[in-house]
C-alpha positions as CSV (number, residue, x, y, z in Angstrom):
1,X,26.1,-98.7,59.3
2,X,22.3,-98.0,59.0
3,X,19.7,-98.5,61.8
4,X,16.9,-101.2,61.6
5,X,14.0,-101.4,63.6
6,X,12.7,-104.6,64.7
7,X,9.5,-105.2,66.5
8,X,8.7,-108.4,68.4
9,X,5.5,-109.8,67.7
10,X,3.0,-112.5,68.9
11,X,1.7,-114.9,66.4
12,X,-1.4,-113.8,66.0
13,X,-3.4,-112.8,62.9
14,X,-3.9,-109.2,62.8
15,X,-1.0,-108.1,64.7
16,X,1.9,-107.4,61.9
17,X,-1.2,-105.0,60.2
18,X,-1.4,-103.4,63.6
19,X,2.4,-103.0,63.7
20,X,2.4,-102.0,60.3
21,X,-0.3,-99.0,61.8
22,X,1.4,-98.2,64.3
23,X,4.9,-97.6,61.9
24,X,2.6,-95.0,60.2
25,X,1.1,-93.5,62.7
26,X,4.3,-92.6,64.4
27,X,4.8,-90.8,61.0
28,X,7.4,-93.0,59.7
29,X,7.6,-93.9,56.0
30,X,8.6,-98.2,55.5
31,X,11.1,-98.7,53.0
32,X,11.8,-102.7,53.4
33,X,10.2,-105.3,55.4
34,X,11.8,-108.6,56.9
35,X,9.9,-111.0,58.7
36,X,11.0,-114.0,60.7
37,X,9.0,-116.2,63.0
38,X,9.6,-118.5,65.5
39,X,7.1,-121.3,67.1
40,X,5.8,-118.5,69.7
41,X,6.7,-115.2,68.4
42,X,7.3,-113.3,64.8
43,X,10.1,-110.2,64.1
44,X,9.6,-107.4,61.5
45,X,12.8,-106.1,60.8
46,X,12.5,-103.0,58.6
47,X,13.7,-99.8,57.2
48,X,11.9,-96.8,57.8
49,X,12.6,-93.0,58.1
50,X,13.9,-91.3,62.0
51,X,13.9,-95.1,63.3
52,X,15.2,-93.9,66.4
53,X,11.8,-91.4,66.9
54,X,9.6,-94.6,65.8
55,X,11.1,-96.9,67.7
56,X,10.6,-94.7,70.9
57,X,6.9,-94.3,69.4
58,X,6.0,-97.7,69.0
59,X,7.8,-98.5,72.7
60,X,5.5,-95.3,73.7
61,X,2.5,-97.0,72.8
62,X,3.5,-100.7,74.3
63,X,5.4,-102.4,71.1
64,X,8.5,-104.6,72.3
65,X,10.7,-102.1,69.6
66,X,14.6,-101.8,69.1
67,X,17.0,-100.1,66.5
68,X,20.0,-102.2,65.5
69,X,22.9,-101.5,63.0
70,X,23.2,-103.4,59.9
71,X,25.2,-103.2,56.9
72,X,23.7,-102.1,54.0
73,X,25.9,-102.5,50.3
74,X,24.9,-101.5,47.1
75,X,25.8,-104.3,44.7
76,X,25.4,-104.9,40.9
77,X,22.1,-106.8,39.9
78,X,23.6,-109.5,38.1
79,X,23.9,-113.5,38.5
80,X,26.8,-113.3,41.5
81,X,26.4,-109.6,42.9
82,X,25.5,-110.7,46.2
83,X,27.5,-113.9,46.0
84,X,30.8,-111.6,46.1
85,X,29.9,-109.3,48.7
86,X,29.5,-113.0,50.9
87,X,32.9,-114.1,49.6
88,X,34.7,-111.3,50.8
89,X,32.9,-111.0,53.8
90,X,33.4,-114.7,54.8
91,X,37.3,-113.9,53.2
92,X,37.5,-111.5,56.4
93,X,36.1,-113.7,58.5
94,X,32.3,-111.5,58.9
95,X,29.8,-113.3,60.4
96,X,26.6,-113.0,58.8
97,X,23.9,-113.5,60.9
98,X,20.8,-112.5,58.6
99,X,20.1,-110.5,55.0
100,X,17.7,-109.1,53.0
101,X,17.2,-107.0,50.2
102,X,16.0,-103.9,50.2
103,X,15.7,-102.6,46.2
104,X,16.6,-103.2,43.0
105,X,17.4,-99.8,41.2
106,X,19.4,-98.4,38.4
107,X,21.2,-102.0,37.7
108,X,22.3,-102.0,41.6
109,X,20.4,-104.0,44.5
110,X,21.1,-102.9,48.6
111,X,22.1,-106.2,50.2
112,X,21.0,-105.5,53.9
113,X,23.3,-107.6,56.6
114,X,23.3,-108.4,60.2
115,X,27.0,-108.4,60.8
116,X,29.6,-109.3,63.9
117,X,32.6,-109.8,64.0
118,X,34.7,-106.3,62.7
119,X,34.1,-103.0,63.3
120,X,35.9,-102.0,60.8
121,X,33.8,-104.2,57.9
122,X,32.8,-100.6,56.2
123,X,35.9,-99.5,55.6
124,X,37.0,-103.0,54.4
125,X,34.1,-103.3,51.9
126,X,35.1,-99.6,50.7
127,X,38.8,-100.5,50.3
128,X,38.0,-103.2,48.3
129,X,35.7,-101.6,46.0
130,X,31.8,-102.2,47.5
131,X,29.7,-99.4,47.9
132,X,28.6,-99.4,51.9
133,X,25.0,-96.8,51.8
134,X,24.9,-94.1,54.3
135,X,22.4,-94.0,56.2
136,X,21.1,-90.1,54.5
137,X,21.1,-92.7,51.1
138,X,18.2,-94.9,52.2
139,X,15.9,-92.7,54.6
140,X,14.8,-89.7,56.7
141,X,17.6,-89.5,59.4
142,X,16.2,-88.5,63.3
């Protein structure tokens, strides 16, 4: 699994900029961005480098900040990549909660997924031929 951090916002203009700051000041590099909003508050879920370190930073300096795991899979670029990874997943009964995607390199996307439901999904994907990314593949480890 990789670790996402996720920061809780209000819905107010200005204040995914000033999260976005405060990501950088706490020295962290952003490598994907997710946002989601609700009627009375917004959540950036991204990757960034030492999330651990950032998200005690941005809780430092009064951010509502958490790390959680999510699955990340390299999967080939085409018409049906991430369609497959899905099948399988939903074959052994995964609960996807949420996705995004994080790049598009060398013919292969990363397919980032909320997950629940088997603790043993990485090895599962592995078995059956998916490459799950390590955590060392995507960004500065803390």
């Amino acid at each position: 699994m990789i670790s996402q951090l996720t920061i809780f916002l209000e819905n107010e203009k200005g204040r995914l900029a000033a999260a976005t700051r405060a990501v950088a000041v706490a020295g962290s590099n952003m490598h994907a961005l997710y946002l989601a909003d609700t009627e009375d508050f917004g959540v950036a879920r991204m990757l960034c480098d030492k999330p651990e370190a950032t998200a005690e930073a941005l809780r430092g300096a009064g951010w509502r900040a958490a790390v959680t795991p999510v699955l990340g899979v390299r999967v080939p670029d085409v018409p049906g990549g991430l369609a497959k990874l899905l099948e399988f997943l939903d074959e052994q009964n995964v609960n996807v909660e949420y996705g995004y995607c994080m790049s598009v390199e060398g013919g292969h996307a990363v397919d980032v997924l909320k997950v629940a439901g088997d603790d043993e999904v990485e090895r599962k994907l592995a078995d059956a031929g998916f490459e799950p990314v390590a955590p060392e593949d995507l960004y500065v480890v803390d």
